[in-house]
C-alpha positions as CSV (number, residue, x, y, z in Angstrom):
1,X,-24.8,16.3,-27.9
2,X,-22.9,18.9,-25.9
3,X,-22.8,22.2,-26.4
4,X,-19.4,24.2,-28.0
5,X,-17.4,26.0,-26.1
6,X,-18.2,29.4,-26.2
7,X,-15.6,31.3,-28.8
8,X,-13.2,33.7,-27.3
9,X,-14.1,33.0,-23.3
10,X,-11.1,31.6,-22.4
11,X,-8.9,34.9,-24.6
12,X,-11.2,37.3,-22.6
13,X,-10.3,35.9,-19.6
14,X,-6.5,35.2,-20.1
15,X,-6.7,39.4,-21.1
16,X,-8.7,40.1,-17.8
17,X,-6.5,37.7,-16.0
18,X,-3.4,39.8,-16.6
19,X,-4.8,43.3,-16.4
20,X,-6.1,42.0,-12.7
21,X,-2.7,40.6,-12.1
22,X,-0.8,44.4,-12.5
23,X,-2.9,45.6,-9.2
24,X,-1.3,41.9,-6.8
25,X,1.4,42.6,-5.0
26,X,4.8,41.6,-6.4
27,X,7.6,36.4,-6.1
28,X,10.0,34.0,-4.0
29,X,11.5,31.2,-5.7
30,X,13.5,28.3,-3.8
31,X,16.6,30.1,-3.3
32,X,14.7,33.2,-0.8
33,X,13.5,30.6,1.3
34,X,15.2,28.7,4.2
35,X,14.7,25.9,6.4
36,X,11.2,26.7,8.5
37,X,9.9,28.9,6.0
38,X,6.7,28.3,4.2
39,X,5.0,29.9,1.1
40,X,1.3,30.4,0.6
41,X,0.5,30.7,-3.0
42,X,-2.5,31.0,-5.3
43,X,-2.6,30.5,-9.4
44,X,-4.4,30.5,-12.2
45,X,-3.5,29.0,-15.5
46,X,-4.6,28.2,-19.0
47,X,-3.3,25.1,-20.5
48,X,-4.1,23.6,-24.1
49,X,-2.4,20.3,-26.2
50,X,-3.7,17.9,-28.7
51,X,-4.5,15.0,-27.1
52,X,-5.3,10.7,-28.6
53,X,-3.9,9.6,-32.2
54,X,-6.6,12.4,-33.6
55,X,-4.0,15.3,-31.7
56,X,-7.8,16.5,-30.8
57,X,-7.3,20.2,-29.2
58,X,-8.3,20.1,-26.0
59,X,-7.8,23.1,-22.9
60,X,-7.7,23.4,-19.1
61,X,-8.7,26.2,-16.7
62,X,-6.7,25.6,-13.8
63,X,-7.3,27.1,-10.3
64,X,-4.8,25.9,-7.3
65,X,-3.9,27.1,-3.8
66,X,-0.6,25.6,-2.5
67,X,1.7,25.8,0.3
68,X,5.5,25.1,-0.2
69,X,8.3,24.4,2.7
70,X,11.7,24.7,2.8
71,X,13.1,21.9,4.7
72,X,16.6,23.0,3.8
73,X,18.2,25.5,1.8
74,X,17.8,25.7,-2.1
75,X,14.8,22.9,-1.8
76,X,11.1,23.5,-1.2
77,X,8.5,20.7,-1.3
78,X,5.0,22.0,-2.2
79,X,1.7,20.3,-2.0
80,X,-2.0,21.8,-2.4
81,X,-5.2,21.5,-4.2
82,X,-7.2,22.6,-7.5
83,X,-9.4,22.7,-9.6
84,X,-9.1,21.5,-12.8
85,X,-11.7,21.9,-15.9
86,X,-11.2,19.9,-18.9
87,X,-12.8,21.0,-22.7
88,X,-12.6,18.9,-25.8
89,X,-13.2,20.2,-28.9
90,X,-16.1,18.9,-31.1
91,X,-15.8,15.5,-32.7
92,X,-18.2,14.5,-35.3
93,X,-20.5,17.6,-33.6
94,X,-20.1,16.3,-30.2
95,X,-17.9,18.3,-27.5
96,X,-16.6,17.6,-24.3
97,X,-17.0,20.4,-21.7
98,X,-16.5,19.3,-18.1
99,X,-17.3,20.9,-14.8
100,X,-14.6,22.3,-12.1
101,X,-13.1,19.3,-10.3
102,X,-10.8,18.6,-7.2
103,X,-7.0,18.4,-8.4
104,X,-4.6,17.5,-5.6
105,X,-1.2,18.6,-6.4
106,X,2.4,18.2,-5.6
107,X,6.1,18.9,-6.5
108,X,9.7,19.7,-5.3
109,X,12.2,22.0,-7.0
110,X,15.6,23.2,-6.3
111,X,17.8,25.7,-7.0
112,X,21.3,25.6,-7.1
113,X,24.0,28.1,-4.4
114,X,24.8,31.5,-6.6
115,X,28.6,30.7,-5.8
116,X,30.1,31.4,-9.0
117,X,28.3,33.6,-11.3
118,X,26.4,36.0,-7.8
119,X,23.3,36.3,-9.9
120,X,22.7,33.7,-11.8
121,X,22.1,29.7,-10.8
122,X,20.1,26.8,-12.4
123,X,17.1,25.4,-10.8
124,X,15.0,22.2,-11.5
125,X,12.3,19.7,-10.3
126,X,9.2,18.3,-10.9
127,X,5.2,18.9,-10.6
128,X,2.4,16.7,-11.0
129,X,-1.6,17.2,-10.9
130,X,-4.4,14.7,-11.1
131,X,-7.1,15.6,-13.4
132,X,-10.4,15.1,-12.5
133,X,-12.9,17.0,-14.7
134,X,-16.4,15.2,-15.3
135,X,-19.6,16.9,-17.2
136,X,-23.2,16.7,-16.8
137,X,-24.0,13.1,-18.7
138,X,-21.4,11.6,-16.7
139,X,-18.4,11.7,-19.0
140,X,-15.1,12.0,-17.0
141,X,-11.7,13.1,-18.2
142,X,-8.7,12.0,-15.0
143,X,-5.2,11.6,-14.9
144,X,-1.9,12.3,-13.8
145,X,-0.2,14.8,-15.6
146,X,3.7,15.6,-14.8
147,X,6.0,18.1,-15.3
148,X,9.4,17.8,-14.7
149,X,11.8,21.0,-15.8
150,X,15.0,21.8,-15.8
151,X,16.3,25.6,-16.3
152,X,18.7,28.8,-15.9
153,X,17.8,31.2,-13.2
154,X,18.8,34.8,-13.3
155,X,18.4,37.7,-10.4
156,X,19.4,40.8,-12.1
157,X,18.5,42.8,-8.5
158,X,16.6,41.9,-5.6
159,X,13.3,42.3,-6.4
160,X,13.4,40.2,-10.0
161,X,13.7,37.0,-11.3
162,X,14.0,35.5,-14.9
163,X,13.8,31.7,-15.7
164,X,14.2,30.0,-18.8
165,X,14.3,26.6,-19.8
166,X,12.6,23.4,-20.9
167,X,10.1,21.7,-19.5
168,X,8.1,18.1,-19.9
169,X,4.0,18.1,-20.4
170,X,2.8,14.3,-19.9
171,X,-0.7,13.2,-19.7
172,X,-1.4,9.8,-18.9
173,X,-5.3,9.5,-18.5
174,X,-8.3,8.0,-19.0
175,X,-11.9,8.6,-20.7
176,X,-14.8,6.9,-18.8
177,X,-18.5,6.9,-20.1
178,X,-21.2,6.5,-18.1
179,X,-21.1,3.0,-19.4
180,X,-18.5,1.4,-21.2
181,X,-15.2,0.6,-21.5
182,X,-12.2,3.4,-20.5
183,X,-10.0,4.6,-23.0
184,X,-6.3,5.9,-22.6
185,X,-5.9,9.4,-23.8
186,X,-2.0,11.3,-24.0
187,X,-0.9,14.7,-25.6
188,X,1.1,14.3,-28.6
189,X,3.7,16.9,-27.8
190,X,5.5,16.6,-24.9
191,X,8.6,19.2,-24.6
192,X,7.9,23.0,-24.3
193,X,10.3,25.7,-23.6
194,X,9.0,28.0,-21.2
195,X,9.8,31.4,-19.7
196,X,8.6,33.1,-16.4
197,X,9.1,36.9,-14.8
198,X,8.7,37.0,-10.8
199,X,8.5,40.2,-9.1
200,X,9.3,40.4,-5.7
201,X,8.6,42.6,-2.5
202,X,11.6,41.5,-0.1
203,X,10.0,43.5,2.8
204,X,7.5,41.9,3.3
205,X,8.0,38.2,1.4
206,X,5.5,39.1,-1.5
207,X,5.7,37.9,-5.1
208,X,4.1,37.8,-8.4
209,X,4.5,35.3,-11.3
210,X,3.9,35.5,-14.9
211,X,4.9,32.0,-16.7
212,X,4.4,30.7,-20.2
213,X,5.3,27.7,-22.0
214,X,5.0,26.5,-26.0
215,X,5.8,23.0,-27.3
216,X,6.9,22.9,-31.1
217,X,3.6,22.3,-32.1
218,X,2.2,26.0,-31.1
219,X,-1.1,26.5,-33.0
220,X,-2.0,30.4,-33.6
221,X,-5.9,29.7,-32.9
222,X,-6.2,30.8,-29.7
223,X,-9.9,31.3,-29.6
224,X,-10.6,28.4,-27.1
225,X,-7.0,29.4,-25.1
226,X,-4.0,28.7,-25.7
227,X,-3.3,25.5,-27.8
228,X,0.2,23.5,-27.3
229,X,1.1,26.3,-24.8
230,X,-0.1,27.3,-21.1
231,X,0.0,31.0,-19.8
232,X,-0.4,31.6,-16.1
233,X,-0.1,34.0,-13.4
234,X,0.6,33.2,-9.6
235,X,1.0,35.4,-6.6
236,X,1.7,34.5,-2.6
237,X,3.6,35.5,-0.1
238,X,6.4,34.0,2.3
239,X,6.1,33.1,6.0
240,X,9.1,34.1,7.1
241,X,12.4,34.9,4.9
242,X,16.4,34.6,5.1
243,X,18.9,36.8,3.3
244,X,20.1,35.8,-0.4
245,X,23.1,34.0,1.2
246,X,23.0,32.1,4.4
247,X,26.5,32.5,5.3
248,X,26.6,35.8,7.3
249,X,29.2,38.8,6.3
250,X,32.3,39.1,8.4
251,X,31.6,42.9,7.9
252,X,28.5,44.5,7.3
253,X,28.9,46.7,4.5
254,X,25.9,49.3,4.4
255,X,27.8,51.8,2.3
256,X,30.6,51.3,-0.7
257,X,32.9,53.4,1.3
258,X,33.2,52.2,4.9
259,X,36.0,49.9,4.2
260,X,37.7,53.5,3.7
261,X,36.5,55.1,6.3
262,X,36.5,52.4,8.5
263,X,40.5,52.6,8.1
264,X,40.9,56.0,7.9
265,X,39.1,56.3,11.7
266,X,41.5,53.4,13.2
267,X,44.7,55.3,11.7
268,X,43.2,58.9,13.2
269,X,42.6,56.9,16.5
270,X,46.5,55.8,16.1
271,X,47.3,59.2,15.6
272,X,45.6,60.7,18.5
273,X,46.8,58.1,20.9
């Protein structure tokens, strides 16, 4: 029989998580990157959903290091690899608790030109992970897991983003025994709003992300994570950045006034002359 998760490990490190995450440096979505440029990001995220007929809880610990690129403006492709770890909770007294496995994982997104409305555009795309989480009798959890999104992006100032929107959670795996048949698995829930903060150091092409998702089904035990929801927090930094718009100004504008001025000194050089 496996042993039970251990209560309240997976709160205490959500908590620790975020106090950790107020000392990284501040987050670059699609739209401050350009063509050449290239994003080097880590995250960490906890993930939970009901999964088979039984809606069985069941949570991840997800740990990934990625690297996106920009081949043209407003789209960024981004590939990497994690590691995934897969818990069941006990049926009939037995639990599943799996050890760290590799998790490649991919994904574009795009953002759309802030032509209309200067700070705000929508942004969209997909991302996908294979699970691969396998414990000590030789039990194995894998699939693909996909999440496509579609959402409103806002830039109140330069250094922060808010996104909201909805988002897909699919899960189409398998469980393998050490002998035996497999048998398909899928979550139960599928749509979940979700809601991320990004703070941003233009100078220097930092960022820090703070994203959470809940599907309909939101269960208030949280004391083996979060369960129909995910809470993460990411944080990278860009190789090389582009101003907000890629059209350059006629006229660079450093102050409000130098229009004015600007005017005032071509009339007092008439004047003169």
């Amino acid at each position: 029989m496996e042993r039970k998760p251990n209560k309240g490990t997976a709160f205490r490190a959500i908590a620790l998580s975020a106090v950790l995450a107020l000392g990284a440096r501040a987050a670059a979505p699609v739209e401050d990157m350009g063509p050449q440029s290239l994003a080097l990001q880590y995250g960490l995220s906890f993930r939970g959903q009901g999964i088979t007929r039984s809606d069985i809880p069941s949570h991840e610990t997800i740990h990934s290091l990625s690297l996106t690129y920009a081949p043209v403006f407003y789209v960024s492709l981004e590939a990497g690899l994690g590691l995934d770890r897969f818990d069941v909770d006990a049926v009939n007294s037995v639990a599943f608790r799996g050890d760290y496995g590799i998790s490649p994982l991919f994904g574009a997104v795009f953002s759309t030109p802030d032509y209309f409305v200067e700070w705000l555009r929508f942004s969209g795309g997909a991302r996908f992970l294979y699970l691969n989480s396998k414990d000590e009798k030789g039990f194995r959890y894998s699939g693909l897991i996909s999440s496509p999104f579609l959402g409103i992006l806002a830039s109140p100032s330069g250094y922060i983003d808010i996104e909201a929107g909805g988002r897909m959670h699919l899960m189409d795996g398998s469980m393998e025994g050490p002998s035996g048949p497999n048998q398909p698995f899928a979550n139960g829930e599928d749509f979940r709003g979700y809601l991320s903060l990004t703070v941003k150091s233009p100078a220097d092409g930092a960022y820090l992300t703070f994203d959470m998702d809940m599907s309909p089904g939101l269960d208030a035990d949280w004391s083996h994570g979060p369960q129909e929801a995910q809470v993460g927090i990411s944080f990278g930094t860009i190789l090389g950045s582009r101003p907000r718009s890629p059209e350059p100004r006629e006229i660079p504008v450093y102050f409000p006034a130098y229009p004015e001025m600007k005017d005032k000194q071509d009339q007092m050089s008439k004047e003169i002359e």
